[in-house]
DRENDO-1510 file (C-alpha; in Angstrom, 1 decimal, always signed):
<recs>
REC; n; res; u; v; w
REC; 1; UNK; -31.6; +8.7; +2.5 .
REC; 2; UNK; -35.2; +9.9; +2.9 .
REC; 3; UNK; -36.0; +6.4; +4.4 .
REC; 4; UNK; -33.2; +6.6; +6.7 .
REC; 5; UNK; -34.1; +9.6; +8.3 .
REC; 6; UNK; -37.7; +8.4; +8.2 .
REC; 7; UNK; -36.8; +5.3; +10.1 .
REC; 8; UNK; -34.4; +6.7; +12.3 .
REC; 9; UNK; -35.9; +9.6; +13.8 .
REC; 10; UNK; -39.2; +10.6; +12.1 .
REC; 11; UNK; -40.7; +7.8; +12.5 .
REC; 12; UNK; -43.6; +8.2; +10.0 .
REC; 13; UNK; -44.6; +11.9; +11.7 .
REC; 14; UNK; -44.8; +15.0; +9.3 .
REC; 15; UNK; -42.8; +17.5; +10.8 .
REC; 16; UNK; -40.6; +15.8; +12.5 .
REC; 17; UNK; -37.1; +17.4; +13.1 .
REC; 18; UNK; -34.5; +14.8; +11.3 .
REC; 19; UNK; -30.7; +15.8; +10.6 .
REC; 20; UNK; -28.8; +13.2; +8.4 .
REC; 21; UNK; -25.4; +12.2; +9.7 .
REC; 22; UNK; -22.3; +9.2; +9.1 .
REC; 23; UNK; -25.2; +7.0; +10.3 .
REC; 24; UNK; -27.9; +7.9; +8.3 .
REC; 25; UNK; -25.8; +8.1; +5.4 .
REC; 26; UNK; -24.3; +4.4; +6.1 .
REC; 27; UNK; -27.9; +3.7; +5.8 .
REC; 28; UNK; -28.4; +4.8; +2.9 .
REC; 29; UNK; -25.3; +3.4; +1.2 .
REC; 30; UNK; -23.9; +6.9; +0.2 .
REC; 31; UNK; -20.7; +8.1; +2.0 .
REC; 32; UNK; -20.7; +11.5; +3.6 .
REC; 33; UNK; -19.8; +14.1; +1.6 .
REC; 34; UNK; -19.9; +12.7; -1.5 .
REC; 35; UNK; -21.3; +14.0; -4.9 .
REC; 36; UNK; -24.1; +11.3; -4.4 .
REC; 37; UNK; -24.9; +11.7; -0.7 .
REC; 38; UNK; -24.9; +16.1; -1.9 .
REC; 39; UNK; -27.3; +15.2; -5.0 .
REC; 40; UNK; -29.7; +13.1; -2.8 .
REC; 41; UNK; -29.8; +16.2; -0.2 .
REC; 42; UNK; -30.6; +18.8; -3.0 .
REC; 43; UNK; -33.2; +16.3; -4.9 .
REC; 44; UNK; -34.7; +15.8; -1.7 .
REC; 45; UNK; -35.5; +19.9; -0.7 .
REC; 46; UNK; -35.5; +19.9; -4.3 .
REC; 47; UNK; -38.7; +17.6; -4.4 .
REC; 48; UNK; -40.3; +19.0; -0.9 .
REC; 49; UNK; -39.6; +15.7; +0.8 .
REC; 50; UNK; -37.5; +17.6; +3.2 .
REC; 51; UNK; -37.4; +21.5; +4.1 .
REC; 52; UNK; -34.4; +23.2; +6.3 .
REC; 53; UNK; -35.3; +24.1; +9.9 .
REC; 54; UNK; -34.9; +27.9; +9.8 .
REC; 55; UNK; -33.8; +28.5; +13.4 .
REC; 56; UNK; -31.7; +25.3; +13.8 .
REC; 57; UNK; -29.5; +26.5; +11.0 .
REC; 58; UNK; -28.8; +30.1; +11.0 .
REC; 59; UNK; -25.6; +29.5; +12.8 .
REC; 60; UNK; -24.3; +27.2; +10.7 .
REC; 61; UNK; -25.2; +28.9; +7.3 .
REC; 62; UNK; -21.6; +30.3; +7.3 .
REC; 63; UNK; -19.8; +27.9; +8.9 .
REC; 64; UNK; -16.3; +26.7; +7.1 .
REC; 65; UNK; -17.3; +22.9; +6.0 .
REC; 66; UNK; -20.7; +23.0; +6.9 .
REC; 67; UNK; -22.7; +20.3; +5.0 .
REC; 68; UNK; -25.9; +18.9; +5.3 .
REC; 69; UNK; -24.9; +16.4; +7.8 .
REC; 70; UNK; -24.7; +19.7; +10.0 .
REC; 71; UNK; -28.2; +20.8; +9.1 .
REC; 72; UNK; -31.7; +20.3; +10.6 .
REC; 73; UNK; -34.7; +19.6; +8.5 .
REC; 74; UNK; -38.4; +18.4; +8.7 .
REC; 75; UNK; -39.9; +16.1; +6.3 .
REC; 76; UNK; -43.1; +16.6; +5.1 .
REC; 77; UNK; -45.8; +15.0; +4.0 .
REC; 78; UNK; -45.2; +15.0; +0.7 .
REC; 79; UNK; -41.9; +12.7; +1.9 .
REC; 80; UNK; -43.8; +10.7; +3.7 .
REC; 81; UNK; -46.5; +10.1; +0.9 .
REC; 82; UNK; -43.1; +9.2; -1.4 .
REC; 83; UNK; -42.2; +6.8; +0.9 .
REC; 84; UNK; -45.2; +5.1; +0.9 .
REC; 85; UNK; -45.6; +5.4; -2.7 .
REC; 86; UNK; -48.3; +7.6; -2.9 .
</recs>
């Protein structure tokens, strides 16, 4: 998932804004939604590969059915440096 979003829309630049979706998901192989595509999501802010962009999601914090397909996030460095297998 964390290359997906990498080659999708970050693009190899920490901080960049990157919001998985169907797409990013396809990607990856996981479907949306599912107990895999949720475990990969927590592992990653889990790890620090990703963190949640504050702003972007105070709306949808209590939003019936919001998932993290609905969220923004940045990765960070430390995703990056995973990536590259640092």
């Amino acid at each position: 998932m964390l290359q997906a979003l990498n080659e999708h829309q970050a693009h190899d630049h920490e901080g960049s804004p990157v919001k998985p979706g169907d797409q990013k998901a396809r990607y990856a192989m996981l479907g949306v939604g599912s107990n895999l595509y949720r475990a990969a999501m927590r592992w990653l802010l889990d790890v620090g590969a990703l963190v949640p962009v504050e702003e972007a999601n105070e709306q949808l914090r209590n939003a019936v059915g919001a998932q993290h397909r609905s969220f923004a996030f940045k990765i960070t460095r430390h995703g990056l440096n995973m990536l590259r297998g640092v």
